[in-house]
C-alpha positions in Angstrom: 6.8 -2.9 8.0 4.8 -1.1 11.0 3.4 -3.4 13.4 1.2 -1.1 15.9 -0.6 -3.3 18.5 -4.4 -2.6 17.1 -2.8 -3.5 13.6 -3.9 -7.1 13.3 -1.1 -7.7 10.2 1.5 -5.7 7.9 -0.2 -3.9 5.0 2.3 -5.8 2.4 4.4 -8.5 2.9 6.8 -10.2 0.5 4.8 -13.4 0.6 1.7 -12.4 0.8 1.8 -10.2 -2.6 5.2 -12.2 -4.0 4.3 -16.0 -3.5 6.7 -16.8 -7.1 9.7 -15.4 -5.7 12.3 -16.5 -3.3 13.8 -13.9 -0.5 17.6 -14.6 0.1 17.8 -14.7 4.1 19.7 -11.8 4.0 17.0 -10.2 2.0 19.1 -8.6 -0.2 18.4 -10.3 -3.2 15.2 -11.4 -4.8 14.4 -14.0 -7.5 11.7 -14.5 -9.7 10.8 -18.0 -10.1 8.3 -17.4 -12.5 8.2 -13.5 -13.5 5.3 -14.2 -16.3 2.9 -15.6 -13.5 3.1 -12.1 -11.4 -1.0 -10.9 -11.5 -0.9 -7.6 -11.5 -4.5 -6.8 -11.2 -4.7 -9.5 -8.1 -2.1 -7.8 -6.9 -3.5 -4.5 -6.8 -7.0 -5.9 -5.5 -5.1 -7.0 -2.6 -3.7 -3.4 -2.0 -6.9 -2.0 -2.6 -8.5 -4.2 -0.1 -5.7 -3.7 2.3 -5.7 0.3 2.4 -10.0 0.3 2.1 -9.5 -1.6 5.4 -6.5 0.4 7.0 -8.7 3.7 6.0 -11.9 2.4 8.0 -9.4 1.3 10.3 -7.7 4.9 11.2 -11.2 6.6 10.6 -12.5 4.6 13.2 -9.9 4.5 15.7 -9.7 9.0 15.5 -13.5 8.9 15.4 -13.4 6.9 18.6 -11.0 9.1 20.4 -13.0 12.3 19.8 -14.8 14.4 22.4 -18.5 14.7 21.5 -17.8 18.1 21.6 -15.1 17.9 18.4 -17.4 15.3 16.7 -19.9 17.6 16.5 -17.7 19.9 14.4 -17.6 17.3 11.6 -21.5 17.4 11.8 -21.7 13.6 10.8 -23.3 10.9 12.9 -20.2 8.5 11.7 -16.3 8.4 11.5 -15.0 11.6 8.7 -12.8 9.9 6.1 -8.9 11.1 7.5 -7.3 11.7 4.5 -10.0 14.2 3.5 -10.2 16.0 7.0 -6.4 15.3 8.4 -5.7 18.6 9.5 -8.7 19.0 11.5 -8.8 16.1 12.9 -5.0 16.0 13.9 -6.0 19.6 15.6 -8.8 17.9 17.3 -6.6 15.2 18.8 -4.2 18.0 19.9 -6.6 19.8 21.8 -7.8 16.5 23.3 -4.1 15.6 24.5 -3.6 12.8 21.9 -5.7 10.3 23.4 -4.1 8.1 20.0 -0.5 8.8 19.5 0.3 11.0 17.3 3.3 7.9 15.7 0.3 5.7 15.4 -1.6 7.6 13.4 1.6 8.1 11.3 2.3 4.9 10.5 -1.3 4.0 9.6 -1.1 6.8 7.2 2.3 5.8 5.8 0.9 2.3 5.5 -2.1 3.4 3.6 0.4 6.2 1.3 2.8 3.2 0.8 -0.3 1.0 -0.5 -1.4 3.8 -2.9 2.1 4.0 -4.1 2.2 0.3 -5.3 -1.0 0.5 -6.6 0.0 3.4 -9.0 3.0 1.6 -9.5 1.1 -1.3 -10.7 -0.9 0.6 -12.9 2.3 2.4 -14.4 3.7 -1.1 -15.3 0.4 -2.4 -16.9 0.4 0.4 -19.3 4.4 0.1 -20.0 3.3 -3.7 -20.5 0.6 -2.5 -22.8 2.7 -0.4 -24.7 5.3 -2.5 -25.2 2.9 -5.2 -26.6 1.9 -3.2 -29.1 5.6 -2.2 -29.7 6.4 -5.3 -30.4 3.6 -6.8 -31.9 5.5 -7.9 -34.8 8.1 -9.6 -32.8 7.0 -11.6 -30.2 9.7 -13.2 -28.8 11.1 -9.8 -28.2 7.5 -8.6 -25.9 8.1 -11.5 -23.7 11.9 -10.7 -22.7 11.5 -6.9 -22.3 7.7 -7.4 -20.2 9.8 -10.2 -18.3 12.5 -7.6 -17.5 10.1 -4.8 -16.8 8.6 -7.0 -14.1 11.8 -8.3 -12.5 12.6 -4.1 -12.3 8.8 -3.7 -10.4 9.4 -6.3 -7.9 12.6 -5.3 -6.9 11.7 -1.6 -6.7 8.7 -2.5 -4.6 10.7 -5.3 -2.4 13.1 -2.0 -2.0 10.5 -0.4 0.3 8.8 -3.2 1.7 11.9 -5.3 3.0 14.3 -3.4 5.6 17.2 -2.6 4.0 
């Protein structure tokens, strides 16, 4: 995970979104100790959280590093929301000579892409969950093994890009 030095903590970590699962210490290999007990909407609160604050975070941090000069081109009195403005505010930092690296403002932004990921992510498994419930509405036992399953697939394809490989 990036770790920049005005980033008080990782966007994600494997115990902070995973508390039911153990990490081997080679973290290679992750178990589920109890796969039904994953909230997903918690979950994605969390994330939600997280990016709203790395957004206000990289807004601010930009907006503070402008000239008045290239604020006033934004004609707002507060920080312009990056992800709608990125190339002109990456060409106003340019001009300025990068007065924020140009890697930090990368890795904010991949922090706060990866978040949207798992958050769509999330979402895709609620609705495969959803789906599959009805499926298998007639056959319970059945709904619990394949939801189980289609958890234990989630959490390792989100430990994937979390957890240096």
């Amino acid at each position: 995970l990036v770790s920049v030095s005005w980033v008080s903590k990782p966007l994600i970590t494997h115990t902070s979104v995973l508390p039911l699962a153990h990490v081997s210490d080679d973290k290679k290999q992750v178990t589920l100790i109890n796969p039904q007990a994953v909230n997903l909407d918690a979950y994605k609160e969390k994330l939600k959280q997280a990016i709203k604050s790395y957004e206000r975070r990289l807004n601010l941090i930009i907006w503070r590093a402008l000239s008045q000069e290239e604020k006033d081109k934004f004609e707002q009195e507060g920080p312009v929301p990056y992800m709608e403005h990125k190339e002109a505010l990456l060409q106003a930092l340019e001009n300025l000579g990068w007065p924020v690296s140009y890697d930090d403002v990368t890795l904010l932004e991949d922090e706060i892409l990866a978040g949207l990921t798992y958050v769509q992510q999330a979402s895709d498994l609620q609705k495969a969950a959803k789906k599959e419930i009805e499926r298998n509405s007639v056959n319970p036992s059945k709904m619990v093994s394949d939801t189980s399953r289609a958890i234990k697939h989630f959490v390792s394809n989100i430990l994937q890009c979390v957890l240096p490989g």
